[in-house]
Every structure is written in C-alpha cells, then in structure tokens.
TORKOL-4160 file (C-alpha; in steps of 0.2 Angstrom, whole numbers, padded with zeros to 4 digits, m for minus):
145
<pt num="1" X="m0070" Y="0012" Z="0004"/>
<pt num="2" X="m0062" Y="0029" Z="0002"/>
<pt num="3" X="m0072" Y="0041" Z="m0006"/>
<pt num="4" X="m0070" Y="0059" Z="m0017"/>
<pt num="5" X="m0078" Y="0075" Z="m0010"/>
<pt num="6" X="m0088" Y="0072" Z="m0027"/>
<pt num="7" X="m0097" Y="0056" Z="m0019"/>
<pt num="8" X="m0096" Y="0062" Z="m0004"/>
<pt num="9" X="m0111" Y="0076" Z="m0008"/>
<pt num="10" X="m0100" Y="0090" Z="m0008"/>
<pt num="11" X="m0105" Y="0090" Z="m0025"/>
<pt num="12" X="m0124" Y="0082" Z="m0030"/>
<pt num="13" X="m0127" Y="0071" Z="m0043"/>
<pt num="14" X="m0134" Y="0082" Z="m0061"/>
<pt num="15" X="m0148" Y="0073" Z="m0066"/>
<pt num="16" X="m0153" Y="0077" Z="m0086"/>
<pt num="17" X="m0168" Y="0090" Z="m0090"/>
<pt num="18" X="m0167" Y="0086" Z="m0109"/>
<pt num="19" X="m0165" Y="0071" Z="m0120"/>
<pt num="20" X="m0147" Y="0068" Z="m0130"/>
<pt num="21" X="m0139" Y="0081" Z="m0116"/>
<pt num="22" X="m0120" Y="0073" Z="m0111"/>
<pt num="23" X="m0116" Y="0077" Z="m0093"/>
<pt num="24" X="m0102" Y="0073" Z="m0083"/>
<pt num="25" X="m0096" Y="0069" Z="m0064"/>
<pt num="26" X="m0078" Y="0074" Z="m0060"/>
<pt num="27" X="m0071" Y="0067" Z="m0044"/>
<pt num="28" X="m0053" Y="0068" Z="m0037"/>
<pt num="29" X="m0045" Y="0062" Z="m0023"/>
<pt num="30" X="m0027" Y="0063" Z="m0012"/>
<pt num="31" X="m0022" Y="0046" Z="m0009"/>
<pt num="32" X="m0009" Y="0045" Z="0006"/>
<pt num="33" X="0004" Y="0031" Z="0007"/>
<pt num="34" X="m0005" Y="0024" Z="0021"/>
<pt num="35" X="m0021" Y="0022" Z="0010"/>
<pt num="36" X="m0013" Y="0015" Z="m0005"/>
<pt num="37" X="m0016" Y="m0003" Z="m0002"/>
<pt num="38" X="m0020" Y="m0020" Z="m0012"/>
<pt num="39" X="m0039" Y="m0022" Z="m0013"/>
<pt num="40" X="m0047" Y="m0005" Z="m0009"/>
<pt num="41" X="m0060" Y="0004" Z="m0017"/>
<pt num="42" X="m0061" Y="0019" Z="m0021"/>
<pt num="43" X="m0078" Y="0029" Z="m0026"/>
<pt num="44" X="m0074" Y="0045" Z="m0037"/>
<pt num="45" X="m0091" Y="0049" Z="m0047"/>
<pt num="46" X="m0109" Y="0047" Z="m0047"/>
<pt num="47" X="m0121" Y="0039" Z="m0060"/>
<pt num="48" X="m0137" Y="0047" Z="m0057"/>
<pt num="49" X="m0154" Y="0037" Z="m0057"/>
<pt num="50" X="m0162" Y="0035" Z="m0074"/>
<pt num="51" X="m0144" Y="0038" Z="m0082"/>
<pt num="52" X="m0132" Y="0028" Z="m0091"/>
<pt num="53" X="m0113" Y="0028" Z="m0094"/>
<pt num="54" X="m0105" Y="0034" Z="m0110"/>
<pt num="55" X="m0087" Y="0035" Z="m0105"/>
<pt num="56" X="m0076" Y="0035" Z="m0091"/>
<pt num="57" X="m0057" Y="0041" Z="m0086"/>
<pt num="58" X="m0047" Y="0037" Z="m0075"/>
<pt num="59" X="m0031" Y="0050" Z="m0072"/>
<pt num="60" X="m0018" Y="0045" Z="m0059"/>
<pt num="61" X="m0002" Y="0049" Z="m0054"/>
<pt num="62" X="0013" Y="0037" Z="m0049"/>
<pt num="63" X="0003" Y="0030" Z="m0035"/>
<pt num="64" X="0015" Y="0015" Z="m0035"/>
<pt num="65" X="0034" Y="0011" Z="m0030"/>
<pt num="66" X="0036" Y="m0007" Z="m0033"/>
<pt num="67" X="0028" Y="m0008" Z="m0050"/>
<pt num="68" X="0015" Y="m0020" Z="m0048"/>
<pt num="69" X="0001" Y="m0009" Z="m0047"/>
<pt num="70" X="m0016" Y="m0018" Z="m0055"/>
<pt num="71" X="m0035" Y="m0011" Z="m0057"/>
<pt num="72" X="m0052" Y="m0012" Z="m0064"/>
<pt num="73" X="m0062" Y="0003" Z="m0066"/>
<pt num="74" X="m0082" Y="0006" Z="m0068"/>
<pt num="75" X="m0096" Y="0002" Z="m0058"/>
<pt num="76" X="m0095" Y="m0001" Z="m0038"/>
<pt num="77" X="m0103" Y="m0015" Z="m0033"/>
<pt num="78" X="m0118" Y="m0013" Z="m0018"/>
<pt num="79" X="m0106" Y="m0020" Z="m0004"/>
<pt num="80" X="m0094" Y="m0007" Z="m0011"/>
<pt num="81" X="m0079" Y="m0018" Z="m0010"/>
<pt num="82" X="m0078" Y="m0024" Z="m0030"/>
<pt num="83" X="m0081" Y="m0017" Z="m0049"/>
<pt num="84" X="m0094" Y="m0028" Z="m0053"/>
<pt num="85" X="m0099" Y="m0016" Z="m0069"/>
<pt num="86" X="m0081" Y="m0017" Z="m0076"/>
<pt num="87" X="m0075" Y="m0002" Z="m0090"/>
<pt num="88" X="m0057" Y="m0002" Z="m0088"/>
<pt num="89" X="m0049" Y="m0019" Z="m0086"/>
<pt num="90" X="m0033" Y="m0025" Z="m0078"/>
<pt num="91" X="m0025" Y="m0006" Z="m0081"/>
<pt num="92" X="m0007" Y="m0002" Z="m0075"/>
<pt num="93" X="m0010" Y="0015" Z="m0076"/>
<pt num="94" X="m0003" Y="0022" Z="m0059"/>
<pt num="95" X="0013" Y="0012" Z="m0060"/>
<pt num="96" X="0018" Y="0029" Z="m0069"/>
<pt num="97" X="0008" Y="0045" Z="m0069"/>
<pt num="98" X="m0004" Y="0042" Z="m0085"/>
<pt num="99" X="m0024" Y="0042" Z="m0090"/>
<pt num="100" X="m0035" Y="0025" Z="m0094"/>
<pt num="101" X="m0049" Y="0026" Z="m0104"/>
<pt num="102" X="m0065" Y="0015" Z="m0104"/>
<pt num="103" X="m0064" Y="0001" Z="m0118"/>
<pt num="104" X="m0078" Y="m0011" Z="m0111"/>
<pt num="105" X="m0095" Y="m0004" Z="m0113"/>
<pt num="106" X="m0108" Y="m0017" Z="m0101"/>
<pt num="107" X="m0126" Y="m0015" Z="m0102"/>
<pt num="108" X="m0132" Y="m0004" Z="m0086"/>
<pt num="109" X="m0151" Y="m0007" Z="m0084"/>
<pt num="110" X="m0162" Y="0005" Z="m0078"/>
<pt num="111" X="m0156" Y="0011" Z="m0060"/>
<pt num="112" X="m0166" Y="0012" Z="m0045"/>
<pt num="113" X="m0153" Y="0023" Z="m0035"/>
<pt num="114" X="m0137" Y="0030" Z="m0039"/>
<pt num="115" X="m0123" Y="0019" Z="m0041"/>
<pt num="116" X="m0102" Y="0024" Z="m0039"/>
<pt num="117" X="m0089" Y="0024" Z="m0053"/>
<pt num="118" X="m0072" Y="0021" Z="m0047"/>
<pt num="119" X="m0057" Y="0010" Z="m0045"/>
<pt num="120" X="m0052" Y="m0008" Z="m0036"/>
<pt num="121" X="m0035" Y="m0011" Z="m0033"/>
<pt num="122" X="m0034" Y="m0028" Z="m0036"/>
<pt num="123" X="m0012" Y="m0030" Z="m0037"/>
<pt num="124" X="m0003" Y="m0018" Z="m0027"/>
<pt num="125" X="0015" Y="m0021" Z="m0016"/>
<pt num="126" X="0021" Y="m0005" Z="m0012"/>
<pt num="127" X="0009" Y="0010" Z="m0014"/>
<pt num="128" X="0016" Y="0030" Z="m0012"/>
<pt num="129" X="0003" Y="0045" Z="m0012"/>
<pt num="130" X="m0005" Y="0054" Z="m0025"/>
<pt num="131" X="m0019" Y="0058" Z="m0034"/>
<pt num="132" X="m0034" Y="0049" Z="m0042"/>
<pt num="133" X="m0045" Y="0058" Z="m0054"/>
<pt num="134" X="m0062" Y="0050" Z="m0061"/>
<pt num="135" X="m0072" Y="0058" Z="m0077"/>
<pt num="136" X="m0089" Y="0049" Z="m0083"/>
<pt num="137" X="m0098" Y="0055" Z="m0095"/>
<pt num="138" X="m0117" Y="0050" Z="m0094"/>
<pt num="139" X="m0133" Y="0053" Z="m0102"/>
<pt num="140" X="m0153" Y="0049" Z="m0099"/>
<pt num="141" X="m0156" Y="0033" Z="m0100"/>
<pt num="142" X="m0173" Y="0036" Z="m0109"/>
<pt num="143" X="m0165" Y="0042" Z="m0126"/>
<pt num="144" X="m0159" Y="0027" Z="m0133"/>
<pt num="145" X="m0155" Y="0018" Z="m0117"/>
C-alpha cells in the first residue's frame, strides 16, 4: 500500500474539541509509472477515532494511458488491501485529469482506532504518473453520530 505523507504522520490526525465542528484531512501523493498498477491501494487521509465521514474527494490527474482505469474510494480495509467502506464506486476519474465526489454514505460505527480514506485500483492496463489528491471532511461522532 502506498501511502501520502498525510498518513504517513507527517501530518497528525485533528481530533474535534467541540460538537458540530467540520474538519478535514488533505492528503496527496506522486504516483510514478512504475507504481501505477491494477490492484493497489493507496492511503491518502485519516479518519480520527470517535469521528465519522461527511464527504470525501478524490482529485487525480491522467494517471492512465490505455483508458481503462477503474476505482473505489472510502474506507481501507484492516489488511489494507481493499475499500471495504465504499464512497466512490466504480469511478473513471484518472482516465483524464478530473475530481470524484462521495455519492455513497455507509454507516461507520464508533471507531476504536484510526482508519485510512483512499483509493483501490480495481481495473488498470497501462498506468503513467501523476498525482492523487484525497479530501475528507469528518466530524465528532458524538453529535449526531
């Protein structure tokens, strides 16, 4: 799994002081070609404990040369090889540059730990390199949760 320098602690999780309060993990990362592959996962923001999600964007450039280019978007999985908390569905975005927004909303339960937003490639022939940009938007769980 490849990982932004927003997972990768370069940047903590912001956990909410107040109730109602909208908070937001930004992530972006440099694919290269050699990276840009079928079935990789890529970790770009952080959902902090006691939080859940309100929105999440996905920005990419043209990450793909052949045209075939497939993802799901949301929550990673634990053995962070799968979206198993799936926002963005079968997206093309990537085949051209472009920006996917969240249209599924799955129920998150309380989390115990942090979990990962990002994307698995699920289709992909011929990848180039580019960037990937992740933006979820998250609240405290306890207000309305």
């Amino acid at each position: 799994m490849y990982e932004s320098d927003n997972v990768t602690k370069a940047r903590p999780a912001t956990y909410p002081h107040e109730a109602g309060a909208v908070y937001v993990s930004d992530g972006t990362i440099e694919m290269t070609t050699a990276q840009m592959l079928d079935e990789i996962v890529v970790a770009l923001c952080i959902l902090p404990v006691g939080c859940v999600p309100l929105d999440f964007v996905v920005v990419m450039d043209d990450l793909d040369s052949a045209a075939s280019l497939v993802w799901n978007g949301g929550g990673i999985n634990d053995a962070e090889d799968d979206v198993d908390q799936v926002m963005i569905s079968a997206s093309q975005v990537g085949r051209s540059a472009g920006i996917a927004r969240a249209t599924l909303f799955p129920m998150v339960a309380p989390l115990t730990t942090e979990k990962l937003f990002g994307v698995h490639v699920t289709d992909l022939t011929t990848g180039q390199a580019g960037t990937i940009r992740g933006i979820l938007t998250y609240r405290a769980e306890e207000y309305g949760g």
